[in-house]
MITI-123441 format. One record per residue (C-alpha): y, x, z; residue in three letters. Coordinates in steps of 0.1 Angstrom, whole numbers, padded with zeros to 4 digits, always signed. Layout:
YXZALA/...
END
This chain:
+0565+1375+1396UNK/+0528+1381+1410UNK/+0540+1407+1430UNK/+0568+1383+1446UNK/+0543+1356+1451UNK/+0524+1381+1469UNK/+0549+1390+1492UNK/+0560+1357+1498UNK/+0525+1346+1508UNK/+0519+1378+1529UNK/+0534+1382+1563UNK/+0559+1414+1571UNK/+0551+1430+1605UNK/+0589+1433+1612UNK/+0591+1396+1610UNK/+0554+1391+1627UNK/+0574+1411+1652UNK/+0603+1395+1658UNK/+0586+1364+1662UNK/+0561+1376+1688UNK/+0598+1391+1704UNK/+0609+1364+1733UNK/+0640+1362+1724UNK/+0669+1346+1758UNK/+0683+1317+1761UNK/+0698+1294+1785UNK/+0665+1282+1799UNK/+0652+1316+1801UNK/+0682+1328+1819UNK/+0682+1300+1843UNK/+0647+1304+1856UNK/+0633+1313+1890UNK/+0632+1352+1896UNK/+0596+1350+1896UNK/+0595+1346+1857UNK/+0607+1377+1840UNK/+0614+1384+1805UNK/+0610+1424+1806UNK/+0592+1452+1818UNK/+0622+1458+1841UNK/+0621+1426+1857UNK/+0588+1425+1867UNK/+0596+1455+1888UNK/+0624+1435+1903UNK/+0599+1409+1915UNK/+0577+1439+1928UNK/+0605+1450+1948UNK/+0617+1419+1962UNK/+0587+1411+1979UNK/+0582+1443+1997UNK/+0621+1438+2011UNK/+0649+1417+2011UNK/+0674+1445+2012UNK/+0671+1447+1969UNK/+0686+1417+1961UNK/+0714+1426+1946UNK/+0702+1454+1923UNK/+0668+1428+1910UNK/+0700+1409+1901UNK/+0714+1436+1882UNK/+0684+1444+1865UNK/+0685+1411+1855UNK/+0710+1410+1837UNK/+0706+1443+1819UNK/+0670+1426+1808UNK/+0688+1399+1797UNK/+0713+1417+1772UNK/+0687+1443+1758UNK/+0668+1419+1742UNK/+0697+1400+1725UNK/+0707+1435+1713UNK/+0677+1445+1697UNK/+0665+1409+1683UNK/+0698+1414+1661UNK/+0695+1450+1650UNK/+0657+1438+1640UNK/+0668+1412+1618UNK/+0692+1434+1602UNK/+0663+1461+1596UNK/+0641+1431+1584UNK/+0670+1419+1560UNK/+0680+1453+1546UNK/+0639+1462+1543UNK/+0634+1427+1527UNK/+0660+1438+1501UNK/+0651+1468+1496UNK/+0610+1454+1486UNK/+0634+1430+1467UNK/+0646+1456+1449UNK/+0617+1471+1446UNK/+0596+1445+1432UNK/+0624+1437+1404UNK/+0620+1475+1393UNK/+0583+1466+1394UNK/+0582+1435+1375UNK/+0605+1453+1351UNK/+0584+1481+1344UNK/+0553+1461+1341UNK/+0578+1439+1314UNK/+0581+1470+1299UNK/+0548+1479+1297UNK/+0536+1446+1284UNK/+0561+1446+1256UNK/+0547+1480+1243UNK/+0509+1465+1249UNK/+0521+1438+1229UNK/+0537+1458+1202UNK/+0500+1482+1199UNK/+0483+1451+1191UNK/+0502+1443+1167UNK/+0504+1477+1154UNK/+0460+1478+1157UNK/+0463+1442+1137UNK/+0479+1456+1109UNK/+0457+1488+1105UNK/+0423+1464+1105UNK/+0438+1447+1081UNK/+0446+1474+1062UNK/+0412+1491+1069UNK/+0397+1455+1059UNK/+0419+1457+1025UNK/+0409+1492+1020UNK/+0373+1483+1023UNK/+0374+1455+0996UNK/+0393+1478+0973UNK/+0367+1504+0979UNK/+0337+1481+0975UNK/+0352+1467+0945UNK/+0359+1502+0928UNK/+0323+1508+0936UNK/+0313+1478+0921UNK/+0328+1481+0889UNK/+0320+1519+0888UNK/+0284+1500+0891UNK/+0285+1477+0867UNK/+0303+1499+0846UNK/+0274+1526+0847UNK/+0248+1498+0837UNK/+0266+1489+0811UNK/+0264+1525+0795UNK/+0226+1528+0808UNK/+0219+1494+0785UNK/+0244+1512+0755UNK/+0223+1542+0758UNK/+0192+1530+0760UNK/+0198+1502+0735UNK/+0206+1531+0711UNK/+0177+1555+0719UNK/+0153+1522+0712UNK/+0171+1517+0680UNK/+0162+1553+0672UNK/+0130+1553+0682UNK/+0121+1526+0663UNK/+0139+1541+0633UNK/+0121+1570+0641UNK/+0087+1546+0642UNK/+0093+1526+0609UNK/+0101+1558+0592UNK/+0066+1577+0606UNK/+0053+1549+0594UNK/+0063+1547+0556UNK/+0053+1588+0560UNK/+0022+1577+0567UNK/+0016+1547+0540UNK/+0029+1576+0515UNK/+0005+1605+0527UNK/-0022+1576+0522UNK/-0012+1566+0493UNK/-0008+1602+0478UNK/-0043+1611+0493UNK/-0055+1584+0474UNK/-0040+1591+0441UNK/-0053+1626+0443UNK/-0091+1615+0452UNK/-0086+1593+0423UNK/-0072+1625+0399UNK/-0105+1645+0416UNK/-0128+1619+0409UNK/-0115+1615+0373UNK/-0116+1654+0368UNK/-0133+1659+0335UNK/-0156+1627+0340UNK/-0172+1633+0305UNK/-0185+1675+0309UNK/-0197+1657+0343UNK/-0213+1631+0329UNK/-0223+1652+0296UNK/-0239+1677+0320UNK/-0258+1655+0337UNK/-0272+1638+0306UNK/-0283+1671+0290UNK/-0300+1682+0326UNK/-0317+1648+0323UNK/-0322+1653+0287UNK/-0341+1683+0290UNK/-0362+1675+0319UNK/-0376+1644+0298UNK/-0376+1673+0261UNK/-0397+1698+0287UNK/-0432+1700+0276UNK/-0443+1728+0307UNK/-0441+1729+0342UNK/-0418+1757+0340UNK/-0394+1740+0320UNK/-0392+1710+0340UNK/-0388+1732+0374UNK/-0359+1750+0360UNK/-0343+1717+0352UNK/-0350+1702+0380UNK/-0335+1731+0398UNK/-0305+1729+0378UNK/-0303+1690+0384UNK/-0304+1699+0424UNK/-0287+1726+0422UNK/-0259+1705+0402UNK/-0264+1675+0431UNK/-0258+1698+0460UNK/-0228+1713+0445UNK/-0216+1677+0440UNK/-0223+1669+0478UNK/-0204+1700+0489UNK/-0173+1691+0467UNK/-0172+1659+0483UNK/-0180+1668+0516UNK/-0154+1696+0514UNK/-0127+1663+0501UNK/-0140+1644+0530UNK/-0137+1672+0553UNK/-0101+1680+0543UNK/-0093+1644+0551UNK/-0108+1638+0580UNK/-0089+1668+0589UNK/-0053+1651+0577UNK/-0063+1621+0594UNK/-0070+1638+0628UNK/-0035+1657+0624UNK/-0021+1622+0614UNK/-0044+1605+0646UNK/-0031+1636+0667UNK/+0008+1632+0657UNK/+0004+1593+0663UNK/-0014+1596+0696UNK/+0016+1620+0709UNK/+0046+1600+0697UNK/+0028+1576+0715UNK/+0030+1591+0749UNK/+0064+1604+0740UNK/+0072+1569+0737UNK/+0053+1559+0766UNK/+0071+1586+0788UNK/+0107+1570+0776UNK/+0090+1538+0780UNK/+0084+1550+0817UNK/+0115+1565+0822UNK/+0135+1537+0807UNK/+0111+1515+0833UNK/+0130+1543+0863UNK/+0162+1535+0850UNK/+0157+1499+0848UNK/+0144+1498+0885UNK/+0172+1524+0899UNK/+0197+1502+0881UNK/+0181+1467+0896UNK/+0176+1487+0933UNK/+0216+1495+0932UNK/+0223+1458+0919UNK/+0202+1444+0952UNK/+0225+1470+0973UNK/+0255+1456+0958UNK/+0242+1420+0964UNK/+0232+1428+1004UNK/+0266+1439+1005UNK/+0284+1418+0987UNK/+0281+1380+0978UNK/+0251+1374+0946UNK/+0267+1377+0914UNK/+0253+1359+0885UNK/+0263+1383+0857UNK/+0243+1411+0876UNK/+0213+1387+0873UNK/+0218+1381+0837UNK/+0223+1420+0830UNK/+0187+1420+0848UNK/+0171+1394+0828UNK/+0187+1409+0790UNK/+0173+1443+0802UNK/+0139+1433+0812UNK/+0138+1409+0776UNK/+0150+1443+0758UNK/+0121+1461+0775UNK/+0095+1438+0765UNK/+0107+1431+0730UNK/+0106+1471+0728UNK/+0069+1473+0737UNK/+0058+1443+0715UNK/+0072+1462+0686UNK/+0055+1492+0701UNK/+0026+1474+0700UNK/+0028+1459+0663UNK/+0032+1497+0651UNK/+0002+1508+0669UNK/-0014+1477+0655UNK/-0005+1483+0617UNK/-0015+1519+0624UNK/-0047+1509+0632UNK/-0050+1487+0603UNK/-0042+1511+0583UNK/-0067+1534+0591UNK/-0097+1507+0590UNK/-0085+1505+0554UNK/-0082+1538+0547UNK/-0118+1547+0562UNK/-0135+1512+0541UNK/-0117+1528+0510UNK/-0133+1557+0515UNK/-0170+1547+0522UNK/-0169+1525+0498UNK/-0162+1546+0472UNK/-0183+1571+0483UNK/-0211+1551+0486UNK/-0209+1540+0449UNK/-0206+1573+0439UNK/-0237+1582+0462UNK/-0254+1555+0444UNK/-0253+1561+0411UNK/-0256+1595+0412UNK/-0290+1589+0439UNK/-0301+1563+0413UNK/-0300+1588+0382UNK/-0317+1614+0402UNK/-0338+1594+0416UNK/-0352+1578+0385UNK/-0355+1615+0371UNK/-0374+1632+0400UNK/-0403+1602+0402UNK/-0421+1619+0372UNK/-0418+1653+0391UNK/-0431+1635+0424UNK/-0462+1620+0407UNK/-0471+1657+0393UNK/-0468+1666+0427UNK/-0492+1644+0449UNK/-0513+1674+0455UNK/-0484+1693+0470UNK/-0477+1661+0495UNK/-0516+1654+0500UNK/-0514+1695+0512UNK/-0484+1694+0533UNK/-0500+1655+0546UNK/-0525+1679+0562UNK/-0506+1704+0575UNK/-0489+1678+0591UNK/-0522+1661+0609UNK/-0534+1699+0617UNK/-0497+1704+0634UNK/-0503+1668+0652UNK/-0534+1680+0663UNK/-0521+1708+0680UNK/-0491+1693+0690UNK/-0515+1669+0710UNK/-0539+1699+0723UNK/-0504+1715+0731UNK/-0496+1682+0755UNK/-0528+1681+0767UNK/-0527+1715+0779UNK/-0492+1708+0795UNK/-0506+1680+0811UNK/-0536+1700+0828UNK/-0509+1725+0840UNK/-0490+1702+0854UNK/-0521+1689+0876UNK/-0526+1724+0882UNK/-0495+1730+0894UNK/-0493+1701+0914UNK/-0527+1712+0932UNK/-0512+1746+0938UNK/-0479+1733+0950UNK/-0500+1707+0975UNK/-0528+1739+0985UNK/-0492+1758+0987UNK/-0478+1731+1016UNK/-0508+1724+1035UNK/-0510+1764+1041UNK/-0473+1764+1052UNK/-0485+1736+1071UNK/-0513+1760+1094UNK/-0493+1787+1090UNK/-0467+1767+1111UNK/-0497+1752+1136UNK/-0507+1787+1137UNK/-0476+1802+1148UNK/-0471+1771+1177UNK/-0507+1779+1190UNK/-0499+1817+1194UNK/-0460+1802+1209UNK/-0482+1786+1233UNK/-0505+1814+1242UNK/-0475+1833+1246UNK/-0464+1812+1270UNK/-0494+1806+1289UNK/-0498+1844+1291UNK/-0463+1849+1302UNK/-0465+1823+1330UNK/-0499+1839+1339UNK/-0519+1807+1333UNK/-0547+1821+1306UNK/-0581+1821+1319UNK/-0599+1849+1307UNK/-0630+1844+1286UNK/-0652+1867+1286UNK/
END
């Protein structure tokens, strides 16, 4: 249709030209002779004016100029008619094509529709496969770690009762070491006492005061060696506790990974998708999970603690009764040794003032050293110091001798 409009609105040069033709008619025919219609007459009129004698054959002309264009003006319009049809024709076959062509336009659009809509559909499916494969893979993330908490704490409560059992075992068998033979102990210690009080020499009363050390010491090193052996247990207890506790700080960490890989992919799905409350809640249940792990973490570690402050009292606390009594009975037996012995103190109380004495001449003499050496070290800089004006003066004279400056003294 565009292209019929078009042509109807432009003009055809066959018509532009038939129109500019002068086409005869009566009036036209009936004119003066001046007035010609063709090339031809307008020779006719040349001719006549030269001489009269071509008269008859400007009339003949005439005529012949006359019929032409009547001839012609009809075979144009039949050219223009059978041209017109044929651009008729033309712009059908035109039209139809372009028909054609818009239908199959039309039916790729529609074909393109569907496939975004089927692309679009795809999509969502997609999306919500991954989203379920999502929620489905925290789900098994919160199983597992749910059941590796239960088993750590398991694992925690049943250190624990290990522990209150080694204690309580090491206590029973410092109770059954304490309570080895108490009476030879005891009856030892009474005789030793016994026969430092019977002794009537010197002698006598050394040896039994030896014995009564000797007995002491032995005492100290039993205990000491008890001590020692649980001091030792309770480092290798302290050690076991302190590395289940950064094992359980690393799963507490890695758990923390998990927790923030699994809240990082939840914020992807969100961006993508619309916020979903469940995915919030799953959020909120892990992060109460997480805390009410470490606040059970930290009542173990607590108790732990406990347990040891108890442990450690138990201990000095029986060892300082112990220490007491036994301090007490050799105390009370080595004052009437001592007061025998005032001359041995009164000779080492001298000693003592003559080593003070020469500790002090010994500090003394330090202290005059040090001023020496400080006087050396100050004698030591100011010679540097004219050593180094020294070697600037002879520089100088270098110089001065180099530039040819020195006066000569003579």
């Amino acid at each position: 249709m565009q292209h019929r409009e078009a042509s109807a609105g432009l003009p055809d040069p066959a018509t532009e030209e038939l129109s500019a033709f002068p086409v005869p008619s009566p009036k036209n025919t009936s004119s003066t002779g001046s007035k010609s219609v063709g090339p031809g007459y307008v020779n006719t009129c040349g001719a006549a004016e030269k001489s009269s004698e071509n008269e008859n054959q400007d009339r003949r002309l005439v005529y012949n100029s006359v019929t032409l264009p009547q001839v012609s003006s009809e075979s144009d319009k039949e050219k223009t008619m059978t041209l017109l049809l044929k651009e008729m024709d033309i712009l059908r076959e035109n039209s139809k094509k372009l028909q054609d062509k818009l239908a199959e336009k039309d039916k790729e659009l529609e074909t393109l529709k569907l496939d975004l809509k089927l692309q679009e559909r795809t999509l969502e499916a997609k999306i919500a496969e991954k989203t379920a494969a999502l929620v489905e893979e925290v789900y098994l993330a919160q199983r597992e770690r749910d059941k590796a908490v239960m088993a750590r704490l398991r694992l925690a409560n049943e250190e624990r009762d290990e522990a209150l059992l080694r204690v309580k075992c090491m206590e029973e068998s410092l109770m059954k070491l304490e309570n080895i033979n108490p009476e030879e102990n005891d009856t030892t210690l009474q005789e030793l006492l016994s026969r430092v009080n019977k002794a009537d020499t010197g002698k006598a009363i050394e040896k039994s005061g030896a014995e009564l050390v000797d007995r002491i010491y032995k005492s100290k090193e039993h205990k000491e060696k008890i001590s020692a052996e649980e001091m030792n247990a309770l480092t290798e207890q302290r050690d076991a506790a302190l590395s289940q506790c950064k094992r359980l700080e690393q799963e507490l960490h890695h758990l923390s990974e998990q927790n923030q890989t699994s809240a990082n992919n939840t914020r992807h799905l969100t961006v993508e998708n619309n916020p979903e409350r469940a995915q919030k809640e799953q959020m909120i249940s892990l992060q109460q999970d997480r805390d009410k792990s470490i606040q059970q973490y930290k009542k173990l570690e607590e108790e732990l603690q406990t347990l040891r402050v108890y442990y450690s009292l138990h201990q000095s606390l029986s060892q300082e009764v112990i220490l007491k009594e036994q301090f007490s009975s050799a105390i009370s037996t080595y004052e009437e040794a001592l007061r025998n012995r005032e001359d041995v103190l009164n000779i080492t109380q001298r000693q003592n003032e003559e080593l003070a004495m020469q500790l002090q001449q010994s500090q003394s003499e330090q202290s005059s050293l040090k001023v020496k050496l400080q006087h050396t070290v100050q004698a030591s800089q100011e010679a540097e110091e004219k050593v180094l004006r020294l070697e600037r003066l002879v520089d100088v004279l270098r110089k001065k001798v180099g530039a040819g400056t020195l006066r000569t003294v003579i």
